[in-house]
C-alpha positions as CSV (number, residue, x, y, z in Angstrom):
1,X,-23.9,-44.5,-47.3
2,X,-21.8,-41.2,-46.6
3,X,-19.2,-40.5,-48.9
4,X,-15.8,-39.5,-46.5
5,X,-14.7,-36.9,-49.4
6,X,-18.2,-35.0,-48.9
7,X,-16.8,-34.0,-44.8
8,X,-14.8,-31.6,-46.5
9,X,-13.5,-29.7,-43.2
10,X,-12.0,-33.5,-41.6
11,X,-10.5,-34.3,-45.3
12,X,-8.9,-30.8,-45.9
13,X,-6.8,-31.0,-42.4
14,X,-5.8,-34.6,-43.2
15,X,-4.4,-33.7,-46.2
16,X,-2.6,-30.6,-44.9
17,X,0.9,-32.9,-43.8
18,X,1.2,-34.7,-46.8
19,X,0.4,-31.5,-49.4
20,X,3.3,-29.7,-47.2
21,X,5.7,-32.0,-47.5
22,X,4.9,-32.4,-51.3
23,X,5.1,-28.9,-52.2
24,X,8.5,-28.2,-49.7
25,X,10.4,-31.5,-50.6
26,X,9.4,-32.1,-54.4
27,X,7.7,-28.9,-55.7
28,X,9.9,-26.3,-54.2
29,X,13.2,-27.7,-54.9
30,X,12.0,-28.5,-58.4
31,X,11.1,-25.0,-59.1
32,X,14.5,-23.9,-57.9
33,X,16.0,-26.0,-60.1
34,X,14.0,-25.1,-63.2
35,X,14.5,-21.6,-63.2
36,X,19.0,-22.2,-62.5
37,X,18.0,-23.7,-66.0
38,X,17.5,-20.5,-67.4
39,X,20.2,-18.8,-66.0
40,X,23.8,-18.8,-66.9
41,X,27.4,-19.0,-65.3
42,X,29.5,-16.5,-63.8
43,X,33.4,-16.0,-64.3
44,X,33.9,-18.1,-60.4
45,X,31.0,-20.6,-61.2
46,X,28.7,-18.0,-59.3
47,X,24.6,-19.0,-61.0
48,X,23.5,-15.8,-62.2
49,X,19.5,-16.0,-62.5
50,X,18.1,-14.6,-65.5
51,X,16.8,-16.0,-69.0
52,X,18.5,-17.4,-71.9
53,X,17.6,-20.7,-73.9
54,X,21.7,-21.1,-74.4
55,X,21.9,-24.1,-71.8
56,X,19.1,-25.8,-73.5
57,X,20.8,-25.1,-76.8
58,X,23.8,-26.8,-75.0
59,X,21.8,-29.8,-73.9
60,X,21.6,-30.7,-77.7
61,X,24.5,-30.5,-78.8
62,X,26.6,-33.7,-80.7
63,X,28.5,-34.5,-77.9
64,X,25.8,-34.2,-75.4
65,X,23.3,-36.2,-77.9
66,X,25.7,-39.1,-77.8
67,X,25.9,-39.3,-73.8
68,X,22.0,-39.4,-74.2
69,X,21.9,-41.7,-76.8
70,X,24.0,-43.9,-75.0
71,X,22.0,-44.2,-72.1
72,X,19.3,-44.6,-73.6
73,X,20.4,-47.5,-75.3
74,X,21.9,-49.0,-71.5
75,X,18.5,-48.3,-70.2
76,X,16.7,-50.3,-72.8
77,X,18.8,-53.1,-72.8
78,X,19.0,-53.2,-68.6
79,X,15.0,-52.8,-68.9
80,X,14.5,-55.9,-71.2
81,X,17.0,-58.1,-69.3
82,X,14.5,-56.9,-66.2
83,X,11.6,-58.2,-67.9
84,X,13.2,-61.4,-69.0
85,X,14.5,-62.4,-65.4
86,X,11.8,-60.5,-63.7
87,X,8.7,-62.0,-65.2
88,X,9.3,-65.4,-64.5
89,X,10.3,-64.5,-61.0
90,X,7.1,-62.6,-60.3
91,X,5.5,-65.5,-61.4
92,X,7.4,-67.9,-58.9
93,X,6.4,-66.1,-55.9
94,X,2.2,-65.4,-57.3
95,X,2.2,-69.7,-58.2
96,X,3.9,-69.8,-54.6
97,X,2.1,-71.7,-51.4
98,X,1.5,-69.2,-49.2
99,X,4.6,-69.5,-46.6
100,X,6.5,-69.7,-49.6
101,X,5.1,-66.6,-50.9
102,X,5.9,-64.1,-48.0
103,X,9.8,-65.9,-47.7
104,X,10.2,-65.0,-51.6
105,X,8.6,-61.1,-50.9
106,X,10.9,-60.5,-48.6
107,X,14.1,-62.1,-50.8
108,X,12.9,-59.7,-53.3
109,X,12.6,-56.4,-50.7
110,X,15.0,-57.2,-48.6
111,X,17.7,-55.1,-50.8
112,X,16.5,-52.2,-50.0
113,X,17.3,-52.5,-46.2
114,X,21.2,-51.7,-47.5
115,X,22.3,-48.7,-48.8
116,X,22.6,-48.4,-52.4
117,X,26.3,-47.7,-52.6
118,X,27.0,-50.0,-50.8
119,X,25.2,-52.7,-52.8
120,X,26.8,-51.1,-55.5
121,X,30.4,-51.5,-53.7
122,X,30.1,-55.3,-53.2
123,X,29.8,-56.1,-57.2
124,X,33.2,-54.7,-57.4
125,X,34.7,-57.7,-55.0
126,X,32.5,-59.8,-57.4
127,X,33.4,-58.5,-60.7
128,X,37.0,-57.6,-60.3
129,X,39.8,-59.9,-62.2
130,X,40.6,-61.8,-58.9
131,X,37.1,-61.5,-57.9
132,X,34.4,-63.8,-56.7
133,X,33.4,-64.5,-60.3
134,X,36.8,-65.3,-61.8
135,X,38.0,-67.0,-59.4
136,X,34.9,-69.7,-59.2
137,X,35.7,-69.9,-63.5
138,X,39.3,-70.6,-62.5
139,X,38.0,-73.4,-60.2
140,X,35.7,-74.7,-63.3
141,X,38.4,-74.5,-65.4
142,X,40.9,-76.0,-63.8
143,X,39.3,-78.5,-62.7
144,X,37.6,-79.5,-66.2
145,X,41.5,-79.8,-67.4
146,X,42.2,-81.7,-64.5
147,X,39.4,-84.3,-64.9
148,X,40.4,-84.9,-68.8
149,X,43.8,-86.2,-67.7
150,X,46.0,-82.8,-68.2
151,X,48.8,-82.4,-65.1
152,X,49.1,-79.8,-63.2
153,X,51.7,-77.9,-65.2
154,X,50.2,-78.5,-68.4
155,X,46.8,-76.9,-67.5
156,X,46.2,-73.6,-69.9
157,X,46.4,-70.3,-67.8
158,X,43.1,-68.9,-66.8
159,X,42.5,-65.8,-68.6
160,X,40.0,-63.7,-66.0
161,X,37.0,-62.3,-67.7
162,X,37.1,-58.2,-68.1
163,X,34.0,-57.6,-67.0
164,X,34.3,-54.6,-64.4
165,X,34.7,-51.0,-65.7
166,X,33.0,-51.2,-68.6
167,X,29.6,-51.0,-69.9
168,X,29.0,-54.5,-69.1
169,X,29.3,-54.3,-65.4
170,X,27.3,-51.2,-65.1
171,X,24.6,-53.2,-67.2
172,X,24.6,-55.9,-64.3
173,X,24.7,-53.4,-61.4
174,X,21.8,-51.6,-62.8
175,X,19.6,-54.7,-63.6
176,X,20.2,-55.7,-60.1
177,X,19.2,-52.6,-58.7
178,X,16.2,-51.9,-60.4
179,X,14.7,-55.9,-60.9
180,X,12.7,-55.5,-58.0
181,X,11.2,-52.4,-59.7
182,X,10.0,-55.2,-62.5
183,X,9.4,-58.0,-60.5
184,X,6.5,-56.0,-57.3
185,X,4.1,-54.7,-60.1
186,X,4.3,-57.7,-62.3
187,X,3.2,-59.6,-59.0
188,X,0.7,-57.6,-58.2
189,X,-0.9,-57.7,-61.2
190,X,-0.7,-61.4,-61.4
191,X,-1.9,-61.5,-57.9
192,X,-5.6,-60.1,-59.4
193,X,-5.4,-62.4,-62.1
194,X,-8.2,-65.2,-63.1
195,X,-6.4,-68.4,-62.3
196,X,-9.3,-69.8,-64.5
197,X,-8.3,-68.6,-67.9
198,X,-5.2,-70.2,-67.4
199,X,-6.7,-73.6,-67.1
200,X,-9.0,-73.0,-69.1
201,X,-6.2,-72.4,-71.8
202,X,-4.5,-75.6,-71.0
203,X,-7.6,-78.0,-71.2
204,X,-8.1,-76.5,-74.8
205,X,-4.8,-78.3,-75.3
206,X,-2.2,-75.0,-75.1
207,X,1.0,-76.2,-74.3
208,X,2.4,-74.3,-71.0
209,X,4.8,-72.3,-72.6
210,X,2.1,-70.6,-75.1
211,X,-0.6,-70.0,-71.9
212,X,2.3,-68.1,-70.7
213,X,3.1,-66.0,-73.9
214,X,-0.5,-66.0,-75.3
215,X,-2.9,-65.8,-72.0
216,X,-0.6,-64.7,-68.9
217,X,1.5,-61.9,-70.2
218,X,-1.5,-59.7,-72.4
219,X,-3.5,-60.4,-69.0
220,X,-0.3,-59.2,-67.5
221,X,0.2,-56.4,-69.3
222,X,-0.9,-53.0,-67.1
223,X,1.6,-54.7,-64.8
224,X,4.3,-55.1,-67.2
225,X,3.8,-51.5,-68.9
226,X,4.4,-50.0,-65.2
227,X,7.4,-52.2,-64.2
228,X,9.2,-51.3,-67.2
229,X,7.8,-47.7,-66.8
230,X,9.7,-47.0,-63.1
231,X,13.0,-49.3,-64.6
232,X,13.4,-47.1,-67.4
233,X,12.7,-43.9,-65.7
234,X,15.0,-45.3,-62.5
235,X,18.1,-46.5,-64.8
236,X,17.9,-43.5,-67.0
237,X,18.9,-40.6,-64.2
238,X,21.1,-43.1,-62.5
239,X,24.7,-41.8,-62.2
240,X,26.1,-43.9,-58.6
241,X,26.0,-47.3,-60.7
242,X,27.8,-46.1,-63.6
243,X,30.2,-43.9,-61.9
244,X,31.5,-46.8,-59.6
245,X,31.3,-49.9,-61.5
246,X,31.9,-47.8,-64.8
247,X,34.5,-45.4,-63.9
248,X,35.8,-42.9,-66.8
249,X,35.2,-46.0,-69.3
250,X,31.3,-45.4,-68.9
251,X,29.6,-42.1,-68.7
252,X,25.9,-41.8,-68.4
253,X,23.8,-38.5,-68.9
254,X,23.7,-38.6,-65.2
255,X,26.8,-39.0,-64.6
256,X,27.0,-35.7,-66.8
257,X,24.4,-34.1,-64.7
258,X,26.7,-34.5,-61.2
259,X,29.3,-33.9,-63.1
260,X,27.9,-30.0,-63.6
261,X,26.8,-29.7,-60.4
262,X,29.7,-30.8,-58.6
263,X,33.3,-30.2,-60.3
264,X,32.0,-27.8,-63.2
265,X,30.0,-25.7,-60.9
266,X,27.8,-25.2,-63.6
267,X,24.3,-25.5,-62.1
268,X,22.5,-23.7,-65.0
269,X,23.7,-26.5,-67.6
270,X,23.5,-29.0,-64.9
271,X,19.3,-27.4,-64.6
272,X,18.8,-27.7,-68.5
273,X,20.2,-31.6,-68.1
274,X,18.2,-32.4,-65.8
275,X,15.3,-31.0,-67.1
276,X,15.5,-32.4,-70.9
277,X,15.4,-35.8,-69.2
278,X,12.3,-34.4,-66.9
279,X,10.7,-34.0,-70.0
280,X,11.2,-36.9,-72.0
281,X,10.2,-38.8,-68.9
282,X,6.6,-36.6,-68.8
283,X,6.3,-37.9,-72.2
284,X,6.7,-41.1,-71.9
285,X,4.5,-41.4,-68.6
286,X,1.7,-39.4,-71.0
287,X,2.3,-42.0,-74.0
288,X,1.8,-44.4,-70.6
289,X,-1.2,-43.0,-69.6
290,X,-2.9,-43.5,-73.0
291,X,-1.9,-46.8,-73.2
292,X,-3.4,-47.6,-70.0
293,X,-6.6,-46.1,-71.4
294,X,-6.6,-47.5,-74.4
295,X,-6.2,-51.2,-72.4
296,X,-9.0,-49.8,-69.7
297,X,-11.5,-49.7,-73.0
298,X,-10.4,-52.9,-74.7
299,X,-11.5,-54.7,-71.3
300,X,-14.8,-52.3,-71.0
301,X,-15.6,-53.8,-74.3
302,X,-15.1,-57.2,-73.7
C-alpha cells in the first residue's frame, strides 16, 4: 500500500497554508517578543532593542517572586478542584447512552460559543453581596428561621457571604473556565478504554468506589496528565479572570505581565515576564513528555 508522506511534491503544497500561518501568527510575533526581552526602556517608555540580562534579573526579584509564587499556588489549587469536579464528569458523559452522550458534549462545549469576558462578567451578578448566590442563602436562611417558629422580626440578619474580589472568586471563575480543559481529554481517554477490566474488577469483589481509584484512574492517566497539563499552563498566564473578579485585591503574574505592557509601557520587562513563564511551561511539557514515555514503556511491557 502507498504511503501518502512518500508523494512528497502533493504533501509539501498542502502543508504550505498551515506552516504560513504558524510561522506569521505564532513564530513571528514570538520572536518579536523575545528579543524586546533583551532590550531596555527609554526615558518616554520608547523599547530600545539591544542586550542586557537586567529585565531577567528584574523578573527575579522578591517582589516579583511572590506574584509568581502566588499564582502558582492559585493555579494548583484551581487545577485539583478541575480534576475533582472534572473527572467524575468526564466519566458521566463516557458511562452515558448514546443520545445522552452528545446532549452532555455539547453542555460541556457550549461555553465557548460566549466570549470569555463576558462569561467572566456574569459571575460578578452571581458573586456580588446582593447577588444571585446571597440572595438564594437569604432565602435558605430565612426561611429555615421561619420554619423553627421565629417571627418575622425576630429572624437574625443575613450576613452576605464576601466572596467576590478576592482570591476566592477568582479561584471559581478560573475553575470554570478551564473545567472543560479537564473534563475533553479525560473523556477521550476513557472513551478508548477496556470496559472489560472494569468488570472484571468488580466480579473479583472490588467495591465501585476502589475500581474507580484502583483500575479507572491509572488506566486513565495519559488523559489526566494532559487535562491538568493545558489547566495549569491556561490558569497560569491568565490575567482577564483575575483582573475582573479580583480587582486590586488579587494580582496574578499575568496580570503583572498586562500591566507592563499596557500602563508601564515597559515592553522589555513585560518580554522577560512573559518569557520566564514560557520557560517554566517548556519545562514542564518536557517533564510531560517523559512521563508519557515512561507510561508508553510500562504498557509495552505488559
Amino acid at each position: 500500500m502507498q504511503n501518502w508522506r512518500d508523494e512528497k511534491n502533493e504533501f509539501s503544497i498542502l502543508m504550505l497554508p498551515p506552516a504560513f500561518w504558524l510561522v506569521t501568527f505564532f513564530t513571528l510575533p514570538l520572536v518579536v517578543v523575545w528579543v524586546y526581552s533583551f532590550g531596555n526602556r527609554g526615558p518616554l517608555g520608547e523599547t530600545n532593542l539591544g542586550f542586557t540580562l537586567v529585565n531577567y534579573v528584574r523578573a527575579f526579584e522578591l517582589v516579583h517572586m511572590a506574584i509568581l509564587w502566588k499564582t502558582v499556588w492559585i493555579t494548583i489549587i484551581v487545577t485539583a478542584l478541575c480534576f475533582a469536579f472534572g473527572f467524575p464528569m468526564a466519566m458521566a458523559i463516557s458511562f452515558a447512552p448514546g443520545k445522552w452522550k452528545l446532549r452532555l458534549l455539547m453542555l460541556v462545549i457550549l461555553p465557548f460559543w460566549t466570549n470569555l469576558l463576558i462569561r467572566t462578567y456574569a459571575w460578578i451578578a452571581i458573586l456580588r453581596p446582593r447577588g444571585i448566590l446571597n440572595g438564594g442563602l437569604k432565602w435558605i436562611h430565612d426561611t429555615w428561621y421561619s420554619l423553627i417558629g421565629y417571627g418575622v422580626e425576630e429572624i437574625p440578619k443575613f450576613v452576605p457571604w464576601e466572596i467576590l474580589y478576592n482570591d476566592k472568586a477568582v479561584v471559581i471563575g478560573l475553575v470554570y473556565v478551564h473545567i472543560p480543559f479537564m473534563i475533553l481529554p479525560i473523556y477521550a481517554t476513557m472513551e478508548k478504554l477496556d470496559k472489560s477490566f472494569l468488570e472484571a474488577s468488580l466480579d473479583l469483589g472490588s467495591s465501585q468506589m476502589r475500581t474507580i481509584f484502583r483500575v479507572m484512574m491509572p488506566l486513565c492517566m495519559t488523559g489526566i496528565v494532559s487535562g491538568a497539563m493545558l489547566v495549569f499552563v491556561l490558569t497560569l498566564g491568565n490575567f482577564i479572570v483575575a483582573d475582573v473578579l479580583g480587582g486590586t485585591n488579587s494580582l496574578m503574574i499575568g496580570n503583572q505581565i498586562a500591566r507592563q505592557f499596557g500602563a508601564a509601557r515597559d515592553w522589555p520587562f513585560g518580554a522577560a515576564l512573559s518569557f520566564v513563564i514560557l520557560y517554566a511551561t517548556f519545562i514542564l511539557l518536557w517533564l510531560r513528555s517523559i512521563y508519557a514515555a515512561r507510561l508508553e514503556q510500562r504498557d509495552a511491557k505488559r
